[in-house]
N, C-alpha and C positions, 0 to 999 in steps of 0.2 A: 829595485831602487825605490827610495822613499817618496813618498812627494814633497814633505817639506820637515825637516830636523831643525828644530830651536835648540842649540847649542849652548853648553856653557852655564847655564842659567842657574837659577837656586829654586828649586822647586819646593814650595809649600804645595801639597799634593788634595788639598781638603778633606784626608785622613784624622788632623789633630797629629801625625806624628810630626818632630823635628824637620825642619829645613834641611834638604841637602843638593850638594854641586851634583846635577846629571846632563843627561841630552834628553832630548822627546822626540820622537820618529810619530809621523804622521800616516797614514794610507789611508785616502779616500774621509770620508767621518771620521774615521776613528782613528784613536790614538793604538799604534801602531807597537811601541817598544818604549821603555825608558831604560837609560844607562850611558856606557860612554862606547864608543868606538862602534857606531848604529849604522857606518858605511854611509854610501851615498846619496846624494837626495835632489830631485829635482828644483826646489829652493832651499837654502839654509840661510839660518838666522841668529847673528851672535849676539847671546844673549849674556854675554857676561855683565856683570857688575847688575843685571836685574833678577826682578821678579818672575816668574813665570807659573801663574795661577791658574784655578777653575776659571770656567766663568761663572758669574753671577747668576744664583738661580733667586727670582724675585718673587714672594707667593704671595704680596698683598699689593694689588694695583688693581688701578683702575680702568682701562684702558678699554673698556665694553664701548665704546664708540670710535675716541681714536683709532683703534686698532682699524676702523672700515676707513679713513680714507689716509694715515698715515704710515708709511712702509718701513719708517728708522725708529717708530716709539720711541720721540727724544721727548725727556732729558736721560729715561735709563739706558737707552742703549751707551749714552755717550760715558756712562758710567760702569762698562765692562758687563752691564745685564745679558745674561745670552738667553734664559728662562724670563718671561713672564707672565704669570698667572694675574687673570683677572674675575671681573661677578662678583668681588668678595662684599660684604655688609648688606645683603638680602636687596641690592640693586644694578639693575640691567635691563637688556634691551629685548628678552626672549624671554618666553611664547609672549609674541603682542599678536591679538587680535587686527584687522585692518581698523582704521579710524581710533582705535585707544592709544598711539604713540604719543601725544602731548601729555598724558599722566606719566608716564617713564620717564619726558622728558623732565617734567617738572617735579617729580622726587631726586631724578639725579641730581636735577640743579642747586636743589635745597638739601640736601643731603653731600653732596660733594664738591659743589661748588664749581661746575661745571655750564656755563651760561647756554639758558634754553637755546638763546640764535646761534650757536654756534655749533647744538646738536643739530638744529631743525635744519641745518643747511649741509651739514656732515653726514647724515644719516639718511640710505634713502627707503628703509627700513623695506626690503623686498623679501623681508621671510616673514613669519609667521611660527612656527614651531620652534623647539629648542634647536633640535635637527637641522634645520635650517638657516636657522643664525650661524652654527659653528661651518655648513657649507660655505656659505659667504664669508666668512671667514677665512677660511681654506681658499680661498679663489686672490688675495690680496698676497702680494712676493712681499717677503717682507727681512729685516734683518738680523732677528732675531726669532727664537720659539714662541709660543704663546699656549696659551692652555687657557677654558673657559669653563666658570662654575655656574649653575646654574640659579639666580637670583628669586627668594623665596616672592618679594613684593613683587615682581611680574607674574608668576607663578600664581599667585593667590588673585592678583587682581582678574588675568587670563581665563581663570576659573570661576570666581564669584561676581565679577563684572564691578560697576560702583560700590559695594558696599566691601568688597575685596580692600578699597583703599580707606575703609574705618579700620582699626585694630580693635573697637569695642565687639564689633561683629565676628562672629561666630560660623565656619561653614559646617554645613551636615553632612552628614555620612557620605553620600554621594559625592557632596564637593571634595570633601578629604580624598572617598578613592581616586578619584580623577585626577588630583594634583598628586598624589601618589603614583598611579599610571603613568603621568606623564613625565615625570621624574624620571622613571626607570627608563624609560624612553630614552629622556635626553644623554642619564650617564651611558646605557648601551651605544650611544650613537658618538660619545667622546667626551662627556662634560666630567670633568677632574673632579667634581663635589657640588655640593649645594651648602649654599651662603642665605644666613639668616640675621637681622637685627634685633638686639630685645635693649637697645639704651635711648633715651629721652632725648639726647641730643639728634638724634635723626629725623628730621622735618624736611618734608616737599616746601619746594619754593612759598604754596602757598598757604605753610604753616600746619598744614595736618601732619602729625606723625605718621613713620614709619609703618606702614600695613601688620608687620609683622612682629610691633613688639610688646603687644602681649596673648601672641598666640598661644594657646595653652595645652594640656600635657595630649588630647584625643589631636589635633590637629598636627603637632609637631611628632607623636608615634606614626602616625602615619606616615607622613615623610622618610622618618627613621626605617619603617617595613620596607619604604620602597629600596633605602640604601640597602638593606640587608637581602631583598632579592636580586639586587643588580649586582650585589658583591661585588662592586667597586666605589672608589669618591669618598670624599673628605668630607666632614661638618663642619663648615665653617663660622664662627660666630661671634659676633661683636654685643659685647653687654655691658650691662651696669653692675653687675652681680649682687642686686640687692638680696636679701634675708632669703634663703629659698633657692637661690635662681641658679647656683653652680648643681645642686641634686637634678632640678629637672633637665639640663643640660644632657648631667652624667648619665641619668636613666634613658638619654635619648640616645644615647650616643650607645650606651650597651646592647638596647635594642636592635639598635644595627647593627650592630660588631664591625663598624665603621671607626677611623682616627676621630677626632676630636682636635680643631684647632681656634683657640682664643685668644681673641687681643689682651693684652697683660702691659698696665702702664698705671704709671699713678699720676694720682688727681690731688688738685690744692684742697678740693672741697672733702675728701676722705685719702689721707694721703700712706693711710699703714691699710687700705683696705687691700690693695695690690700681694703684699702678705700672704693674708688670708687667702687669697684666690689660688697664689702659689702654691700655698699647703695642700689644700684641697685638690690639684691638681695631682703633685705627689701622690696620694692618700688615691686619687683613681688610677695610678698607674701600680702601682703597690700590689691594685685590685686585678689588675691583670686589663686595664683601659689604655690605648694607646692617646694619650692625649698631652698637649703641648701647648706653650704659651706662646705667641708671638709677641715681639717687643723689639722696641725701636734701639740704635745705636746712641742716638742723641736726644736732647726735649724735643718734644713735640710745638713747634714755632710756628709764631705766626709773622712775615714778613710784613712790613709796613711802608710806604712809597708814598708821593703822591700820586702815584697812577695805579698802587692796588685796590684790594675791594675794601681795604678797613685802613686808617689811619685816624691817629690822636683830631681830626680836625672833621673828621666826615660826617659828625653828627651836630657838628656846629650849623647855623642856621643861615650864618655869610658865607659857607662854603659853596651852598646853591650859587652862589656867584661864579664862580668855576669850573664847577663840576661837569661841563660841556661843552669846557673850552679846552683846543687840542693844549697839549703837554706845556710847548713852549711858548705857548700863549700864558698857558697857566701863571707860569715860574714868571716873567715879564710882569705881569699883574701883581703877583705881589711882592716880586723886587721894588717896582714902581709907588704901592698904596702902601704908609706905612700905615692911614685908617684903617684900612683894611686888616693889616695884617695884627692891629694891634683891638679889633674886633673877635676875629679869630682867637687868641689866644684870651679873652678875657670873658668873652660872654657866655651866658651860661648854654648846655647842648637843647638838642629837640627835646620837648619832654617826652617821656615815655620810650626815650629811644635804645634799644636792644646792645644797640653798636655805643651809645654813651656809659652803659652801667660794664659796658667790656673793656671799656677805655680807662674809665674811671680804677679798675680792677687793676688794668693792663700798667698804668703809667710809673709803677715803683719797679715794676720787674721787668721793664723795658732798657732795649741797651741800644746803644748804635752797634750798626754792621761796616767793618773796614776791610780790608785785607790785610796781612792773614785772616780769612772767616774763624774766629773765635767761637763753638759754641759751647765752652763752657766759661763765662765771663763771671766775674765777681763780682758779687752785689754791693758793692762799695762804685761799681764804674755804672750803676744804672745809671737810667736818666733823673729820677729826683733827689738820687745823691750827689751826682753830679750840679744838679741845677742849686742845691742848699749850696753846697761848695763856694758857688760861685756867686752865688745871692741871685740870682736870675729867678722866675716863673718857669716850673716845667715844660710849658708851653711854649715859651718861649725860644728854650733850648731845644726843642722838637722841631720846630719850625726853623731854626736855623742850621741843623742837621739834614733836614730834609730837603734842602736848597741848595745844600751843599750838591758838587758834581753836577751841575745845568739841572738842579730841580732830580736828580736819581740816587738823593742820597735818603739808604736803607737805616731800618730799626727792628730790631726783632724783639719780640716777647713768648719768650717759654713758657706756653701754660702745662702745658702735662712733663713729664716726669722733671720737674726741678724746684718743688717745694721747698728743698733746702737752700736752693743755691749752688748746687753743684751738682756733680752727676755720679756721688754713690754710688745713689739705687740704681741708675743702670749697670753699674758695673758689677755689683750683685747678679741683676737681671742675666746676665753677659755668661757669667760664671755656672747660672745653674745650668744642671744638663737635661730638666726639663723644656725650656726653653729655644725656638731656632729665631732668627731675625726677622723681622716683617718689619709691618707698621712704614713702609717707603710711601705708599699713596701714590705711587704714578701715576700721572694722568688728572688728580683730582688736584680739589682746591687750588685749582690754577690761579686764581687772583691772588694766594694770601700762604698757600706754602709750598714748598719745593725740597721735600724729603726723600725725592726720588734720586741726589745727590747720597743719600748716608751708605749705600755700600762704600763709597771712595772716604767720607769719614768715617767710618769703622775702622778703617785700617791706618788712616794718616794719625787721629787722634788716641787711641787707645794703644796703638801699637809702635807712634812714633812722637805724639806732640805734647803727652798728655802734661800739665805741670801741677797742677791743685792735688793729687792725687797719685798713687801708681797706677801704671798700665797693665794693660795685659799680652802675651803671647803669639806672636802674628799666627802662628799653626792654628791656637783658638779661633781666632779672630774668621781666616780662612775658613773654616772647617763649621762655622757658625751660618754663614752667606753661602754657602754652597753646598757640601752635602750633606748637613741636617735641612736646610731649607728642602732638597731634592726629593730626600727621603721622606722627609711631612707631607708629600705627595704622591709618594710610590714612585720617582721617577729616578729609579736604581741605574740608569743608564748613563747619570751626570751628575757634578759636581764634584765629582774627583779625577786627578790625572793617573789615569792607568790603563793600562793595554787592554783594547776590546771596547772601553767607553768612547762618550761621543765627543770628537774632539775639540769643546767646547773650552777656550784658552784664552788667559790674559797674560801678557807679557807687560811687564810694569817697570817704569823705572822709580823706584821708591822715596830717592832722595827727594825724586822732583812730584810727586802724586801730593796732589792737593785740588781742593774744592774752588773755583771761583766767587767773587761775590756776583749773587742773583743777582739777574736783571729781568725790565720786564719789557714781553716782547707783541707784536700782534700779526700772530701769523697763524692766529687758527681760522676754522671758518667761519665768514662773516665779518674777516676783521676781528676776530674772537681775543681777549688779552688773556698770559698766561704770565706767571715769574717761571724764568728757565735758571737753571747754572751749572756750568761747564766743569769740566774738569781739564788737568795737566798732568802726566804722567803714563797715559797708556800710550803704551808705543803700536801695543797690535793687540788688539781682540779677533778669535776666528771663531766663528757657529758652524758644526760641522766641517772643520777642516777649511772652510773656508775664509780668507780675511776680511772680515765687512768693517773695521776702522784701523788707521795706518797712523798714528801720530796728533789723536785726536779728532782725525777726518774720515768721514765717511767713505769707501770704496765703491760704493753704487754697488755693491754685489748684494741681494737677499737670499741666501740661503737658507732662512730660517721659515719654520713649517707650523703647522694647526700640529699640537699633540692633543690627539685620540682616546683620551685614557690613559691611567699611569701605568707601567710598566712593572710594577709588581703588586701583585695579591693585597 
């Protein structure tokens, strides 16, 4: 007898082949038989008129703290994630020395937007090696898998002490072997890859760059030697890809005879550069390099509130008036002042300020957020189109947007992939088969985005909503979030439904799956704020056979485990 047969259903299997009417037989982890007439089973599950999917394998998150004192890793678990990897962009919490954890904490926080109080009270940082952080990790039940890479900026800092967190500085031989040693260490002991940063945008809280990005070709071969003696672990990598920088990549990545996996998205500021990087990618697998682009389902957004960390008014000068007054005090105050509010909208920002010349950027290709979440809106419904429309001040229309709903009314602004206006180039993206999905960010930029919802829009927009444009294929779709993602990692054990894998399941009901609008919540630690959003539509997610959410609710079950290394070569 089974233990549990999902009837009925329509399996997209995350092969890329066709949808078809079967059953699924379960025993124990693993998926057990698919077909029909599978005999009896200790639960069954009628699953007609739905979905019945992988689960979600997620290979870009962030979740190197979360993960110690949170068991659900929401928001992706609530989004069908059963895999989460994290470490990625050359930042984390391992090998820290004792007394250096306020530098890790203060790159995370400027680098991902993760608030130092909320580590410093999260984190009770009792390891010290790589080895050690993934035990502690291992010791947390939790609801889903988890996988940990090892972050080159701890890595370098661990080894070179202060000057580890200059990128001008240079380590010698000896530093190199060391951080090479310790490398092998960490993959022998379970670390899925090593994650490095080489883009300008990655700044610690207080404004120094990234440790690691412009390590150069004798520091990153070494890392490279160590992947190819541990003959396991991915290279993972976030860059700019200026003139140069995909060769020295490639030649790192040969050196190992290791995967290769980079973020791949376009930017306003070079927006055909994405192209290029694609080609180039081709052009190294061509060569016989296993290597692959990760890229997002939708733009890359930045959510706007008055309670997240960026809004059209946070760099105005009368905002200090507010800025540490609770929520509903806030909104009161400037229902009440209409000096107030008509200060805000007209005087000029802080000088100099980082968050005004982003605004100033931000306010043509900004849109309101409603229900249904629209993320592909048309540049005729911004907000300065709308405001000429109407003869109003943008600011204006901003602020009475954002008052809307008792003061929780959203605005998003796509800065990465939607230069044009639409979402093309993702679906390009989508299409090639160099390419698997990333770019979620779980866990990170909690104040400002919540991309850890785009497995559930991948499949609602491209495969059921799209209107500006055609869609694509839910098989694709499927087969993009699950077993290429799985296999970007070696982890051949998941992401497809068939006999002998782990029975890692989403049962969906289609018609109804859809994204909630973000809200924002504070329930990290310290009182920590985060934007969460929800989904509607999963009826049951199970991680190893077992059911950890029933209808969008959590079951209190954690089945899900520390993976050890990937499971193939």
């Amino acid at each position: 007898m089974h233990d549990l047969i999902i009837r009925d259903g329509l399996l997209v299997d995350g092969s890329g082949a066709p949808p078809r009417h079967a059953d699924l037989a379960v025993q124990g982890d693993r998926i057990a038989a698919i077909g029909h007439d599978l005999g009896p089973a200790r639960r069954s599950i009628d699953a007609a008129g739905r979905l019945v999917l992988p689960g979600w394998v997620d290979i870009h998150t962030h979740y190197d703290g979360q993960a110690m004192w949170d068991g659900e890793l929401a928001p992706s678990s609530w989004h069908g994630v059963t895999t989460a990897v994290f470490g990625n962009c050359g930042v984390g919490f391992a090998p820290v020395r004792p007394g250096s954890a306020p530098y890790l904490i203060n790159l995370m926080e400027g680098v991902e937007d993760i608030p130092g109080t909320v580590l410093a009270q999260g984190l009770d940082f009792r390891w010290e090696s790589f080895p050690d952080y993934l035990d502690a990790l291992a010791d947390t039940p939790r609801a889903l898998d988890i996988g940990a890479q090892v972050p080159h900026a701890a890595l370098r800092f661990y080894v070179m002490g202060e000057r580890g967190a200059d990128h001008l500085q240079r380590p010698d031989s000896d530093q190199i072997a060391t951080m090479g040693r310790l490398l092998e260490q960490a993959l022998a002991a379970g670390a899925l890859g090593f994650s490095t940063s080489r883009t300008t945008k990655h700044r610690a809280a207080d404004g120094r760059p990234t440790p690691s990005l412009s390590a150069d070709e004798p520091e990153l071969h070494g890392l490279a030697l160590a992947l190819r003696r541990a003959g396991r672990g991915v290279l993972q990598v976030n860059s700019d890809f200026g003139p140069g920088e995909f060769e020295i990549l490639r030649d790192a990545a040969a050196l190992a005879g290791r995967p290769l996996s980079v973020l791949l998205l376009q930017t306003d500021h070079e927006p055909e550069l994405w192209r290029q990087t694609l080609a180039q990618i081709h052009a190294a697998r061509r060569d016989g390099l296993a290597v692959t682009g990760q890229i997002g389902s939708r733009p890359i957004g930045l959510v706007m509130g008055l309670e997240t960390s960026m809004h059209p008014f946070a760099s105005r000068p009368s905002w200090r008036e507010l800025a540490d007054l609770a929520p509903t005090a806030r909104v009161a105050r400037l229902r009440a002042d209409a000096a107030l509010r008509e200060r805000l909208i007209h005087e000029p920002p802080a000088l100099d300020s980082v968050v005004a010349q982003m605004i100033e950027r931000a306010l043509p290709k900004t849109f309101r957020l409603t229900e249904p979440v629209d993320y592909e809106p048309h540049p005729d419904d911004a907000l300065v189109a709308q405001a000429a429309r109407r003869g109003c001040h943008p600011l204006a229309l901003a602020l009475d947007w954002l008052l809307q709903d008792d003061g929780k009314g959203l605005l998003l602004y796509p800065f990465e992939n939607y230069h044009a206006g639409n979402l093309d180039v993702v679906r390009q993206m989508l299409l090639d088969e160099a390419t698997v999905c990333g770019l979620s960010d779980g866990g990170a930029h909690v104040g400002l985005i919540c991309d850890a919802s785009s497995p559930t829009t991948l499949l609602t927009h491209w495969a059921r909503d799209r209107r500006r444009g055609p869609g694509l294929p839910l098989e694709l779709l499927v087969r993009k979030q699950a077993r290429d993602t799985a296999l970007a990692y070696g982890l051949t054990d998941r992401g497809l439904l068939a006999p002998g894998l782990r029975a890692d399941i989403n049962v969906v009901d289609f018609e109804r799956l859809n994204v909630r609008l973000p809200q924002v919540s504070y329930d990290l630690p310290a009182g920590g704020r985060r934007v969460l959003q929800r989904a509607d539509g999963y009826d049951h997610t199970f991680v190893a056979g077992t059911e950890t959410f029933c209808r969008g609710e959590p079951t209190g079950a954690r089945p899900g485990r520390l993976l050890r290394g990937a499971t193939a070569s």
